[in-house]
Structures are given as C-alpha cells and as structure tokens.
C-alpha positions in Angstrom: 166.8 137.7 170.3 167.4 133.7 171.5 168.9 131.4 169.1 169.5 127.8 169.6 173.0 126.7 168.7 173.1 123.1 168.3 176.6 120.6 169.0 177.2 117.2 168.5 179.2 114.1 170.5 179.4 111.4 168.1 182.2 109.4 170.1 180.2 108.5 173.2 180.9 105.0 174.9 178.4 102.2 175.7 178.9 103.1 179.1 178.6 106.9 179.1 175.2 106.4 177.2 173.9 104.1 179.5 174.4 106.8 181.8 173.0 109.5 180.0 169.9 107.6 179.7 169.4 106.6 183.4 170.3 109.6 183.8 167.4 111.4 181.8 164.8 108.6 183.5 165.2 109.6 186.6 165.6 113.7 185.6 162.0 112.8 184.3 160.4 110.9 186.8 161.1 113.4 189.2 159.3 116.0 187.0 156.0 114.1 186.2 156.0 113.6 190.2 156.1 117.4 190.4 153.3 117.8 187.6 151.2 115.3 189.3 150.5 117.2 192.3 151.1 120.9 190.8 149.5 120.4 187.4 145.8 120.9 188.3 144.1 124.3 189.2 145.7 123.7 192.9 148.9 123.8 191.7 148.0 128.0 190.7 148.9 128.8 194.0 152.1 128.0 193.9 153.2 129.4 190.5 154.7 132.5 192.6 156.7 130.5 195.0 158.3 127.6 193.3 161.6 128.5 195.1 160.3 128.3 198.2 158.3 125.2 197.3 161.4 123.6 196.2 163.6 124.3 199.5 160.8 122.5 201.3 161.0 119.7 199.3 164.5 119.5 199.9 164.2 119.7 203.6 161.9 117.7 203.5 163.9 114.6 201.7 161.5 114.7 199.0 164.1 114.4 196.4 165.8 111.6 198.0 164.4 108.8 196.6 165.0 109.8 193.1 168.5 109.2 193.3 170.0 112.3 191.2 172.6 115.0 192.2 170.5 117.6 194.6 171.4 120.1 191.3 169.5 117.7 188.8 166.8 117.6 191.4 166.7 121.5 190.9 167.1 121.8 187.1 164.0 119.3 187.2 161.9 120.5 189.4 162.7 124.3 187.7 161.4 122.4 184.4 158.4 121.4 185.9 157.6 124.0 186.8 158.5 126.2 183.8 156.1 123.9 181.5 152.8 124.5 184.4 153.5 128.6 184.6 153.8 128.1 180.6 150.4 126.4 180.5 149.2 128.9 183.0 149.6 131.7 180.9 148.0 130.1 178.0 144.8 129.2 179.4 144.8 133.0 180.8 145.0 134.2 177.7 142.7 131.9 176.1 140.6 132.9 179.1 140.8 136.6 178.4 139.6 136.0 174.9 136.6 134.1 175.9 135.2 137.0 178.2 136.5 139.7 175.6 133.4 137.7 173.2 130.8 137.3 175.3 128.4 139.8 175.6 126.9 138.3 179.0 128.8 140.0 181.3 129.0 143.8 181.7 131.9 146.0 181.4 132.2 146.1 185.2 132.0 142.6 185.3 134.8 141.8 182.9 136.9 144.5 184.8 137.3 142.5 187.6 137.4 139.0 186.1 140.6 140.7 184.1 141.1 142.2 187.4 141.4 138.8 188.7 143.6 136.9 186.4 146.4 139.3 187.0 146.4 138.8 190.8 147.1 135.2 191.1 146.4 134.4 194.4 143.4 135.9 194.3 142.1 134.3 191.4 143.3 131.3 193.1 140.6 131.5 195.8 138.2 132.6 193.5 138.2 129.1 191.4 138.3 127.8 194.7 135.1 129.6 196.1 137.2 130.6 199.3 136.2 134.0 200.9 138.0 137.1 200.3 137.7 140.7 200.6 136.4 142.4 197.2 139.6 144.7 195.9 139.5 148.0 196.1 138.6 149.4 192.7 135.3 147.2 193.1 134.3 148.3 196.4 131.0 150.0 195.5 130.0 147.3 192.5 127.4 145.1 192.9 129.1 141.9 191.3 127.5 138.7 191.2 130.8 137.1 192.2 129.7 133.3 192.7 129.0 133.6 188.9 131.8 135.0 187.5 133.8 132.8 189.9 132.4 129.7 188.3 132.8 131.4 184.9 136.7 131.9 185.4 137.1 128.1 186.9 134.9 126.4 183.9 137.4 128.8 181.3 140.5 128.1 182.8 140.1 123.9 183.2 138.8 123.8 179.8 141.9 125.7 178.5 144.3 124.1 181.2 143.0 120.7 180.2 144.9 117.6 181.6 147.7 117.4 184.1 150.8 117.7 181.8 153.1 114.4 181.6 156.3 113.5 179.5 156.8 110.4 177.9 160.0 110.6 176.4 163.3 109.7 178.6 165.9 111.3 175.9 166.3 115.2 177.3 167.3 117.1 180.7 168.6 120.3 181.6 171.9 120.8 183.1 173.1 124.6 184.3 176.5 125.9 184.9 177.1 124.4 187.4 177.0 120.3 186.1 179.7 121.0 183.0 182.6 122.1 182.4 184.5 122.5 179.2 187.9 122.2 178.3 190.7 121.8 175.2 193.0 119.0 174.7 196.4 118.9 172.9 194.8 118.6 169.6 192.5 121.5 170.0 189.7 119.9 170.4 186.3 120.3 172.9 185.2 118.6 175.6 182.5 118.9 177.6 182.4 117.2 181.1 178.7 116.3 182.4 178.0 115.7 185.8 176.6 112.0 186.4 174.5 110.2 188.8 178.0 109.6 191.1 179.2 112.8 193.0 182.7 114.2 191.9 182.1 111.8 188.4 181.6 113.6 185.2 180.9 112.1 182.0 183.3 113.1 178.7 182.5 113.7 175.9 184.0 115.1 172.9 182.1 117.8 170.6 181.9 118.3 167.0 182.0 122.4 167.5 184.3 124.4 169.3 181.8 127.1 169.9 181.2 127.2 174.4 177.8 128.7 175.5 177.9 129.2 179.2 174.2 128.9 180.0 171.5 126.8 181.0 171.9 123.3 178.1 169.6 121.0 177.2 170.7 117.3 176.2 169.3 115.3 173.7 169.9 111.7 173.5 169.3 110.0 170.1 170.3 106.7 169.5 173.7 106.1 169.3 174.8 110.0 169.6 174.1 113.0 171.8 172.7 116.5 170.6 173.6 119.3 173.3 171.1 122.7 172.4 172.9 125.7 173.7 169.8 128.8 174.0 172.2 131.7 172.9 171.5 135.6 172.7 172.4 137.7 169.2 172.2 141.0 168.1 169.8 142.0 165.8 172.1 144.0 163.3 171.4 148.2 162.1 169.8 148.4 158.4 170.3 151.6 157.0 169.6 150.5 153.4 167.3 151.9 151.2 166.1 149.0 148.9 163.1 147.2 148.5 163.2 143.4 147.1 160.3 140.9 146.3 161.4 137.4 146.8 160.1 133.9 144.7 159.9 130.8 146.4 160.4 127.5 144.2 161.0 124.3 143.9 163.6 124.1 141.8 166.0 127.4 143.1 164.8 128.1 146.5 164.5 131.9 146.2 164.9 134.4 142.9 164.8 138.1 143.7 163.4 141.0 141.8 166.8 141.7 140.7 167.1 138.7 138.7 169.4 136.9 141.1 168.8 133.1 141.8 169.9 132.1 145.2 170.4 128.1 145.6 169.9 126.9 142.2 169.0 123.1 141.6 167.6 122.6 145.1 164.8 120.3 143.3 167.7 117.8 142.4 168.6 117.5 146.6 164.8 116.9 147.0 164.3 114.7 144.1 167.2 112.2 145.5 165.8 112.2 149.3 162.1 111.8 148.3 163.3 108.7 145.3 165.1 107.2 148.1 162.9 107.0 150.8 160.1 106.1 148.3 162.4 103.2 147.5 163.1 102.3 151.3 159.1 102.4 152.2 158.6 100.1 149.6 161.1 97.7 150.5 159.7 97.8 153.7 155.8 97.2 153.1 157.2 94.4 151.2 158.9 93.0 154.7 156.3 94.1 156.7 153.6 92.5 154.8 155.5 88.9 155.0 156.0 89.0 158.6 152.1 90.0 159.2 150.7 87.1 157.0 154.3 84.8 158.1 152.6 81.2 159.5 156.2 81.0 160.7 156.5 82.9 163.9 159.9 83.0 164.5 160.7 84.2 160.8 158.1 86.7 161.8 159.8 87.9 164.8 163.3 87.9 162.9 161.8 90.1 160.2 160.7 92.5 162.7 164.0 92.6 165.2 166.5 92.8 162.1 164.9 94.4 158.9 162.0 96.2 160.1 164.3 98.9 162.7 164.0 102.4 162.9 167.4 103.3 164.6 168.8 103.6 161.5 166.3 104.8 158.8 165.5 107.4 161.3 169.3 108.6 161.5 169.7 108.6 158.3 166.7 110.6 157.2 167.8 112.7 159.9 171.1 113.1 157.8 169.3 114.2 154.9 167.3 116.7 156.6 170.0 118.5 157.8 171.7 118.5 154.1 168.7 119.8 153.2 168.1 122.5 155.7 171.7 123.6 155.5 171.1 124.0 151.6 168.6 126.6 152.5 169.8 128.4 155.2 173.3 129.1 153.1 171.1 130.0 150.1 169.2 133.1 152.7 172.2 134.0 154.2 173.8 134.6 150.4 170.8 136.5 149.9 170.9 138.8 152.9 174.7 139.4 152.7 174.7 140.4 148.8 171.5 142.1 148.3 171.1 143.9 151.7 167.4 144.8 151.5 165.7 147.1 153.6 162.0 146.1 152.8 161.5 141.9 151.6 158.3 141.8 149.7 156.9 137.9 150.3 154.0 135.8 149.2 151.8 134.0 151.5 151.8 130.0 150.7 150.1 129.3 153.8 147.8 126.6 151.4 147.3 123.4 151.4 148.4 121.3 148.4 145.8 119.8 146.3 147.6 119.2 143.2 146.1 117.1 139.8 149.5 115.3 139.1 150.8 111.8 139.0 152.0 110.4 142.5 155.1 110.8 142.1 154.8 114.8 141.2 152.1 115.0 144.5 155.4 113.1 146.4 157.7 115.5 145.4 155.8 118.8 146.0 155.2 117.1 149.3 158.8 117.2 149.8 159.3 120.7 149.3 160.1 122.1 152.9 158.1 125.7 152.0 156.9 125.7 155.8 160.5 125.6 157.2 161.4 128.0 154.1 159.2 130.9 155.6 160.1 130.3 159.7 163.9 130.9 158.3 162.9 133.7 156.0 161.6 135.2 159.1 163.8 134.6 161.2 166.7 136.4 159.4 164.5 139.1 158.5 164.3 140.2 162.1 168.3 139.3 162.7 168.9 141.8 159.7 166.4 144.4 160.7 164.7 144.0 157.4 160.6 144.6 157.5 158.8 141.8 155.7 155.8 142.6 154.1 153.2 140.0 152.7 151.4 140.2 149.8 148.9 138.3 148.1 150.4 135.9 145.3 146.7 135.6 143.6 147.9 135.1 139.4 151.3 136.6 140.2 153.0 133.3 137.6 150.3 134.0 135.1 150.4 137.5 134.0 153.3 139.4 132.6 154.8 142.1 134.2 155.8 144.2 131.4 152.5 144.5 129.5 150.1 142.9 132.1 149.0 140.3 129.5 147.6 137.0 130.6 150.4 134.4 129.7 151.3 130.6 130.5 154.3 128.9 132.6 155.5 126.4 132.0 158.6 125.3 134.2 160.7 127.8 134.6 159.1 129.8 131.5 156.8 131.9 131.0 155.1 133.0 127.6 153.8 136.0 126.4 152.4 137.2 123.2 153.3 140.2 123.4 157.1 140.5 125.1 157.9 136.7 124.4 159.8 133.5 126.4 160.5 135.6 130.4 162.1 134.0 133.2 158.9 132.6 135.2 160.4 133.3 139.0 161.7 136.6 137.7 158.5 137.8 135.8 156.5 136.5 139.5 159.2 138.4 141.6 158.1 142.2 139.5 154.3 141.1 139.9 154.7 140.7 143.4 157.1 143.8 144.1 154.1 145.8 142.3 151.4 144.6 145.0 153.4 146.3 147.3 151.8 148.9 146.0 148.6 148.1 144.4 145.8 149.7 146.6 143.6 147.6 144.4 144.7 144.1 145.1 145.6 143.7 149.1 146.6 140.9 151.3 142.8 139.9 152.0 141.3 140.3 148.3 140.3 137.2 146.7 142.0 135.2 143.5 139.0 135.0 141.6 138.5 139.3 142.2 141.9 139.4 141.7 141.6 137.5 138.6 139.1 140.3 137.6 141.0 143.1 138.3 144.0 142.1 136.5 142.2 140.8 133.0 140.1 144.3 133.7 143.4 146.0 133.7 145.2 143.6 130.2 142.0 144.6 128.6 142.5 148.5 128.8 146.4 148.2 128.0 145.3 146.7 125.0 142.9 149.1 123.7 145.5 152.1 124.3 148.3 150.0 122.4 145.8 149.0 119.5 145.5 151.4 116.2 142.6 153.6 115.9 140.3 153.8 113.3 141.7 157.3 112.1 144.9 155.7 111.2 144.1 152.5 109.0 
C-alpha cells in the first residue's frame, strides 16, 4: 500500500527559492506544451508509446527551448503524460458504464465496443473513422460499425472533456537521479536538488531524517518547501478475535464500545482555531470594506498590499491544520495499538449539516474535520488488517442500550427512565455494535422505519417487564 511521507525545508535562501520557482515554470510550461498537442482524442494513439515519443522529441531539439536539465525535460514530459493516460482511463470507464445502460445496442454489439476500448489502437481508428479489418471474434457479425463508431467518439469526448492544463507553478517531479542526500556533522539531512545549471545543485536542509529513494514531488509554498516522498508499507497480520463499534464526536474524537475515550477535549483545539479565524475574517471585512468604498486611492492600494495578504493567514491556518490533523491521527493510532480489533463497527456520517443552532454553534460543527476523520479511519483499518463494517446510525444517541427505552442526550449525557444518567458516546457505541447484527435494521433502512422498529421493539420490553393483572 502507497503512503505519502511528507518533509519540510524551512531554511531555504532568497536565492534558492527563486530557483525553485523558475525552476517549477519552466517544468510546467513544458508539460502544458505536451497536453496541448496530446490531450485531445489524437493524443490516444500515443498513450502506448510515450517513450518512444519522447526520444523523438529529444532528437528532435524539441526540448531545447525550454531551458531545463534533459532529466526535468523527462520527469515532465512522463507527468504529462501520466495525467492524459489517467484521464484516458476515466473516460473508458465512464464509457463502459454508458453502454452497460443502454438498451440500444445488442449484446453483440456491446461485445465489440468493449472489445474495442481494450485494444487502443484500434479504438483509435475507430473514433477516427479510418478503415480496418473487423477482429476476429467478430468475423461473421453483422455490425453496424459506423454507428457504434460514432457512439464510442461522442462517449469518450464527452467524458474526456477539455485538453488538460495546469495553472499552478509551485510543484515538479524530480527522480533519483536529480538528488542526493547527505548528513553533516551535526546529524542533520540535506537534500541536494539539481538546478537549472548543470553540475549545480540546490541545498537544502530537512526537518526529518527519514530518506525515500524514489520518484519526489516538490512543493513550493511561500516562504518554505514541502518535499512528498510516495512510500510503500506493509499492511500488518491481524489474528485478533475482537469486534469494536467506534463513536465519532466532537468533543473526544472516538469512544469505543469498551468505554475507552481516545483524544479527549478535541472540541477545545477546534473551538480556539474556529474563534480565531472568526476573529481574523472579521477584522478583515472591516479592511476590506474601507479600501472598496476608500475615495483615497492610494490608502486603498496600501490597505490591500499590507493588511489584506494572504501569505501569511494562509501559513498560519496551515499551522493549525496540521495541529489539528496530528491530534487525530495520534488519537487512531492509540486506538489501534491498545484495543487491537479485528472487526471496527462504524457509522455512516456521509450527511450534510443542517443544524437549527445559533451561528456560532453552525461555525463550530463546520469545523469539525469528520470527512478527514473517516479517510484516516480507513486508512489504518486497511494498514492493520482490520475489516470495517458500516452501519446505519438511524436513533443510535436516542435509545438506551440496556433496556431499549427512548431517552434524551444532552452533551455528553444521556437520560433514561429506566437505567438512569449513561455516558452518551458509550450508550451510542453498544447501539451501534448491536446493528452489526440486527437483520432488522441494515445499512439501507430508513430513520423514520428505523424509528418504528426500535419504539416497536421499547414497547414490547415494557409490557414483559410490567406486572400482570394476576399479581396486583
């Protein structure tokens, strides 16, 4: 499985930036010039050969006028590549879907347009209307091919859509062969970067020690460099036996069905990032407002050049992003290494939100990160070898899980007449471990026939438990 191991260079120079970035201009002009002439349905017939493609390029002095090491020419025009046989195999698949649903053609007929789109210099002269010979298998059919042919080309440009282009100048590749690294005195890593001058590298010191010897992508931000290092791990053996349900809150990110809280007062690390850019948005509407209705247009302009930047509010809420996202990954990983389960029973919060609260409760459930929760949650399920099953989290805060009783939550409580003040995330955590199992209530089953079932269910627990007649 790939993972993406991210390092740092805070300590670049002025000149070593400048670089970097003329650098990544040219690395990117170079591939918009390859996906203006490849990126349309002609470039399909050369998605097989881009090797040979490229050498003739470079015999040809194509490359020349871009001005970059005859290696960045190749890492780019590999790139470019990479992102049209990427979009390529999109629009295939989209297009295998579209003849898959329509109930036009017959099944001979979507034989060979499937037939087709694997051979792809054949399909290739098909959305081209060339001649060819009909394959083999197809011989003895009697196709309409001029129609299908049209069929395929109409699919295809639809799902292909425009030639692709890149905008942003802040990322190239670089392979093995354009860095090196090395360790100083003091133990610390350096990475030297090819530049646009043969036999000159660029140095720069990293925040990690970790070396990835593969293919790396930089990332120029503003005033510092990200360097992604695509890295393979192994996904571990898990011989355990248990089976855990898993609450997702605001306040602690998850609680088990063990009655373990894992990353408790995570609502206080939202709370301060969502107050404070709250506060900086406001400040800056205020600003912003002044220099649009300013009759003074240089104290316009000044407003703009010196308070209304986004070099820095953009590094800094990049700052608190990572905080946050560091919160939650240690919180998983303390998870996974303590409880070891074998089977994670989840719920689905794929909803939007469409809360009835003041603003600033709506502003702070818009802060909670539950997307990037689940992508990590899945994510270390398959590192752990750990099946994650979904369930449907219809009521699962509003009924108890000891005597099925409809209750109330409030915060991190929940009420029952019957067993009393529970723990709300635990008391979720045992509803949702028994859908697991509840051949009643599945994935797809609606919250209102959910609703039903459940009150259906109180309702009989509380006859069984009331006194009868006999004995009063």
């Amino acid at each position: 499985m790939k993972k993406t191991i991210k390092n740092y260079c805070f300590t670049a120079t002025q000149e070593n930036l400048s670089e970097l970035h003329e650098l990544a201009i040219r690395y990117v002009r170079l591939k918009n010039e390859v996906f203006r002439f490849y990126g349309s349905l002609e470039g399909l017939k050369y998605v097989n050969y881009t090797r040979d493609l490229r050498n003739n390029w470079s015999r040809l002095g194509l490359f020349k006028r871009f001005n970059l090491l005859s290696k960045y020419s190749q890492c780019a025009f590999d790139d470019a590549f990479a992102n049209i046989r990427s979009n390529w195999s999109n629009s295939i698949i989209m297009t295998k879907k579209n003849i898959n649903k329509n109930h036009r053609f017959t099944k001979d007929e979507k034989h060979y347009m499937f037939y087709l789109l694997k051979a792809k210099d054949l399909l290739y002269k098909a959305i081209t209307f060339q001649d060819f010979d009909k394959p083999d298998p197809f011989k003895d059919m009697v196709l309409d091919q001029d129609r299908l042919h049209k069929y395929l080309k109409s699919r295809l440009r639809k799902h292909l859509g425009s030639k692709p282009h890149q905008y942003s100048n802040r990322s190239f590749r670089i392979d093995k062969d354009l860095y090196r690294y090395y360790t100083d005195e003091k133990d610390r890593l350096w990475i030297n970067i090819s530049g646009l001058t043969s036999g000159k590298r660029i140095r720069l010191l990293l925040t990690s020690k970790i070396k990835i010897n593969t293919t790396l992508i930089v990332v120029l931000k503003d005033n510092y460099i990200k360097i992604h290092s695509p890295s393979t791990i192994e996904i571990n053996n898990n011989d355990n036996i248990e089976t855990i349900s898993i609450d997702k809150g605001f306040k602690t990110v998850i609680t088990s069905s063990n009655n373990n809280k894992y990353g408790e007062n995570f609502n206080d690390l939202l709370k301060m990032e969502s107050d404070r850019l709250n506060d900086k948005n406001k400040k800056r509407n205020k600003l912003r407002f002044l220099s649009k209705n300013s009759k003074d247009f240089i104290k316009s302009i000044n407003i703009k050049t010196h308070n209304l930047g986004h070099k820095k509010y953009n590094h800094q809420k990049e700052i608190q992003d990572n905080k946050i996202k560091e919160f939650v990954n240690q919180s998983l990983n303390k998870f996974f290494n303590q409880e070891k389960p074998k089977i994670l029973i989840t719920e689905d919060l794929t909803w939007q939100s469409k809360f009835r609260y003041n603003k600033r409760s709506n502003r702070l459930m818009s802060s909670w990160v539950k997307g990037y929760l689940q992508d990590r949650i899945d994510f270390k399920c398959i590192v752990n070898g750990v099946h994650q099953v979904v369930v449907n989290p219809a009521y699962s805060s509003r009924f108890c899980h000891l005597c099925g009783r409809l209750g109330s939550r409030t915060g991190d409580k929940f009420y029952c007449t019957q067993c009393g003040v529970l723990d709300a995330d635990y008391n979720a955590t045992r509803n949702l471990l028994s859908r697991h199992t509840d051949k009643e209530i599945t994935f797809y089953t609606s919250y209102k026939k959910v609703k039903e079932i459940l009150l259906s269910r109180s309702s009989k627990q509380t006859d069984e438990t009331a006194p009868s007649n006999d004995r009063l």
